[in-house]
C-alpha positions, 0 to 999 in steps of 0.5 A, a space after each residue: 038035179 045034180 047040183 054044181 060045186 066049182 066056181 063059175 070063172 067070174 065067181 073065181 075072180 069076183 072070189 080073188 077081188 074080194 080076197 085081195 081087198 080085205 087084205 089090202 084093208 088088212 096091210 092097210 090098217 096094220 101099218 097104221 097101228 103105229 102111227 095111232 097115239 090113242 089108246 082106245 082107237 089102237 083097241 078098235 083099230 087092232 079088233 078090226 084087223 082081228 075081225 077081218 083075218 077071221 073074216 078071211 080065214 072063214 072064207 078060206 075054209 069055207 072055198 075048201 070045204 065045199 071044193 069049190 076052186 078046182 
């Protein structure tokens, strides 16, 4: 059985929308940084930011390693 490697068309756009949320939650965060006064919630805010843009780029690198968008 020959396994498929592209993305169906509504994996691409479910993929898209996934990718355009995280970073929107990204912005969304960045630009609140500074408006935060305390020292520990900036810490946590900017770990997130952190977490979620390695997030993205595993995601990136996952879709090109495995040529899954043509």
């Amino acid at each position: 059985m020959q396994q498929q490697q592209a993305l169906a068309p509504h994996e691409t756009l479910e993929l898209h929308e996934l990718l355009q949320s995280q970073m929107a939650g990204v912005k969304k965060l960045e630009s609140s940084l500074s408006m935060i006064q305390d020292q520990d919630l900036t810490a946590l805010v900017q770990a997130d930011v952190q977490t979620k843009k390695q997030q993205l780029r595993d995601i990136q690198q996952f879709v090109n390693s495995h040529n899954l968008i043509q």
